[in-house]
GUROZA-427380 format. One line per field, with one value per atom (N, C-alpha, C): x, y, z. Coordinates in steps of 0.02 Angstrom, whole numbers, plus 50000, padded with zeros to 5 digits. Layout:
N
X	X; ...;
Y	Y; ...;
Z	Z; ...;
***
This chain:
89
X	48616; 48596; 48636; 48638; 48687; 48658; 48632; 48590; 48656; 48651; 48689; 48632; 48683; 48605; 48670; 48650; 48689; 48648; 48672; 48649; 48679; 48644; 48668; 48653; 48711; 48673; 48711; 48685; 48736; 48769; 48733; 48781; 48831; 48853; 48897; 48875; 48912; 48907; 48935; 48866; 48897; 48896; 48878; 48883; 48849; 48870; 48830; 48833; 48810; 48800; 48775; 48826; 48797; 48769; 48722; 48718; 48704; 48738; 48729; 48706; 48636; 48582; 48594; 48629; 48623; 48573; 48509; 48477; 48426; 48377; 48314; 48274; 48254; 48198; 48181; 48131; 48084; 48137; 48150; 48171; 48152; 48082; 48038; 48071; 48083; 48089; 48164; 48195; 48274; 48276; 48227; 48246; 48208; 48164; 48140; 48193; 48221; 48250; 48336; 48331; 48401; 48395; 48343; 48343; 48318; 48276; 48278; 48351; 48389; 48442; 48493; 48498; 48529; 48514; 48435; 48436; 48441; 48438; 48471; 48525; 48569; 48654; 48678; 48626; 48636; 48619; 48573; 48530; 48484; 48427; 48395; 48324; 48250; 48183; 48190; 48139; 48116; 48091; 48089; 48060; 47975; 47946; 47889; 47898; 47874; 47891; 47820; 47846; 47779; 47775; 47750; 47732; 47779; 47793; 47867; 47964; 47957; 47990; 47978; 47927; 47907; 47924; 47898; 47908; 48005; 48028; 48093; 48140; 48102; 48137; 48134; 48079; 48065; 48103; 48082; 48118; 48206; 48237; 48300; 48331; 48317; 48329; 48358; 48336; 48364; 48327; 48325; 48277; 48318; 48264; 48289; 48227; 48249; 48226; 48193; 48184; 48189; 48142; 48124; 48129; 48009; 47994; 47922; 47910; 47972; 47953; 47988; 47980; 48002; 47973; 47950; 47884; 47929; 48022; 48041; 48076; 48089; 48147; 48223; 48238; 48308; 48361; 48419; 48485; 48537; 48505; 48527; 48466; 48486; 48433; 48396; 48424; 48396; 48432; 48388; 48426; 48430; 48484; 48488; 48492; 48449; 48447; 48464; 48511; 48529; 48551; 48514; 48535; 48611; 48644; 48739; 48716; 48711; 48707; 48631; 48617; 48559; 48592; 48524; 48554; 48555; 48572; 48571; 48545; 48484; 48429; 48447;
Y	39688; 39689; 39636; 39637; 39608; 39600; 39538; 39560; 39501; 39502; 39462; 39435; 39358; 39320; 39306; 39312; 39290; 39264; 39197; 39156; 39192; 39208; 39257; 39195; 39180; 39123; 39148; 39177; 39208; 39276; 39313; 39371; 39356; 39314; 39289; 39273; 39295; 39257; 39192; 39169; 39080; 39064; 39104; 39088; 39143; 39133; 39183; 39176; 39207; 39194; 39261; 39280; 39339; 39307; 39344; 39325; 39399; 39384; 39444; 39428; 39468; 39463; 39515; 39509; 39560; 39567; 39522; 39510; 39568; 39573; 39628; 39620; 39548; 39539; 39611; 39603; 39677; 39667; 39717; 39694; 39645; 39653; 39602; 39523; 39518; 39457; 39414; 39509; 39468; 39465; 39490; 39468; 39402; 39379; 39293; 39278; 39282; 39229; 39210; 39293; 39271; 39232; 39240; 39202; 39120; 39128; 39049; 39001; 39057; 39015; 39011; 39071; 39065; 39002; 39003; 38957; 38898; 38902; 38814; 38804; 38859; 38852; 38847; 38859; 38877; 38790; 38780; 38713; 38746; 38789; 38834; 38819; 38819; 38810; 38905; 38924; 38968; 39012; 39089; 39086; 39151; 39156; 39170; 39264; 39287; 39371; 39383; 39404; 39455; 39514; 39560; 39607; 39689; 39647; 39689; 39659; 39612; 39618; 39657; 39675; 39701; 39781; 39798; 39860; 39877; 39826; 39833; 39844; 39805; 39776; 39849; 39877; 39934; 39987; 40003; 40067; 40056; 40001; 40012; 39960; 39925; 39876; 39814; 39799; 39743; 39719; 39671; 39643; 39571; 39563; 39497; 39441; 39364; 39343; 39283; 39280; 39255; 39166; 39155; 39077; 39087; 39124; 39163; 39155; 39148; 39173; 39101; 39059; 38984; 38938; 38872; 38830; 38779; 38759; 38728; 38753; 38708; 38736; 38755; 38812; 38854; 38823; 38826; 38810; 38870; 38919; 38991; 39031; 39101; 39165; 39180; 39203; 39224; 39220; 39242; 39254; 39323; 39370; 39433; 39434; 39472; 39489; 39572; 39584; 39651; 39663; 39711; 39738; 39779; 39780; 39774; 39818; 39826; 39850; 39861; 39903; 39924; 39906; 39899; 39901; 39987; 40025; 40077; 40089; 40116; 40113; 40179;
Z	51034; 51103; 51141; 51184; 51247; 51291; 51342; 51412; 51442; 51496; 51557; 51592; 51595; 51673; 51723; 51781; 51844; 51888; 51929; 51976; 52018; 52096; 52127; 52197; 52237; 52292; 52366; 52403; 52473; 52449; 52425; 52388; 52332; 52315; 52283; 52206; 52132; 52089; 52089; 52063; 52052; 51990; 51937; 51872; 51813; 51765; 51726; 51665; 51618; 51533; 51518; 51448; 51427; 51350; 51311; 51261; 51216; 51166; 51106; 51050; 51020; 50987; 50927; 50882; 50820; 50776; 50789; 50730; 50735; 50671; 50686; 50719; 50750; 50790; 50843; 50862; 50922; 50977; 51002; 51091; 51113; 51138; 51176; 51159; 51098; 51074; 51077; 51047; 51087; 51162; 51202; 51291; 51298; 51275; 51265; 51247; 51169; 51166; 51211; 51231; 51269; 51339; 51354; 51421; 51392; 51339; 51335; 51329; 51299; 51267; 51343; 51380; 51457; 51498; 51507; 51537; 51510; 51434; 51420; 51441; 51445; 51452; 51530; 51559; 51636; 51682; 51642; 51663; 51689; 51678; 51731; 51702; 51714; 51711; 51713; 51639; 51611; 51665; 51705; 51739; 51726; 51760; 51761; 51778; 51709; 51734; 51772; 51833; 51853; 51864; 51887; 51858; 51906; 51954; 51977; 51946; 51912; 51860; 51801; 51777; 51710; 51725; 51787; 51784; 51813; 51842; 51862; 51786; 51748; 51688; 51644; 51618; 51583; 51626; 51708; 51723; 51720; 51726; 51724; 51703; 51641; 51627; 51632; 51712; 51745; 51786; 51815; 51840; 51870; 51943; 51981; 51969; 51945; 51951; 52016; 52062; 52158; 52162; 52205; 52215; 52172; 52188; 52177; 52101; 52067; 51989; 51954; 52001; 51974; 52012; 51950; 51981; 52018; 52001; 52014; 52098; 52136; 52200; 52158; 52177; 52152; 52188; 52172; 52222; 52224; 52193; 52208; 52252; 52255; 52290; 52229; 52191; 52126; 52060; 51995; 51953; 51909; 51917; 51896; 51809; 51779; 51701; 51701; 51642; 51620; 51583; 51537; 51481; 51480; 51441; 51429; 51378; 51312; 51269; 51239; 51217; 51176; 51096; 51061; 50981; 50951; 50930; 50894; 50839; 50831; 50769; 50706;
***
């Protein structure tokens, strides 16, 4: 699996991290751990899925994360997550 994170600030990418997950872990678990490990790499505070992410995330596997779904003040608009690759079972 493959997801992409992008800091998105004025329309503009300002940065991004992809990470690729070969292991057996569940989905669910490789999209935790890829964003934990993003936002270590990003300098970024974990952010808070709610529940129009969840369904953004399942219908098309991507999803924005916005200033709403973080306890800290952002210095971007948001942060975009997306699945790149599926694993093949």
């Amino acid at each position: 699996m493959r997801i992409d994170f992008r800091e998105i600030a004025s329309g503009r990418n300002i940065a991004d991290y992809t990470v690729e997950d070969k292991s057996n872990q569940s989905r669910t678990r490789k999209i935790y751990g890829a964003i934990e490990e993003a936002c270590y790499a990003l300098d970024l505070p974990r952010p808070i899925w709610l529940d129009q992410n969840i369904r953004e995330f399942k219908r098309h596997a991507k999803t924005r994360f916005g200033q709403d779904s973080f306890l800290e003040e952002l210095s971007f608009d948001f942060l975009e997550i997306q699945v790149l690759e599926e694993d093949l079972w």
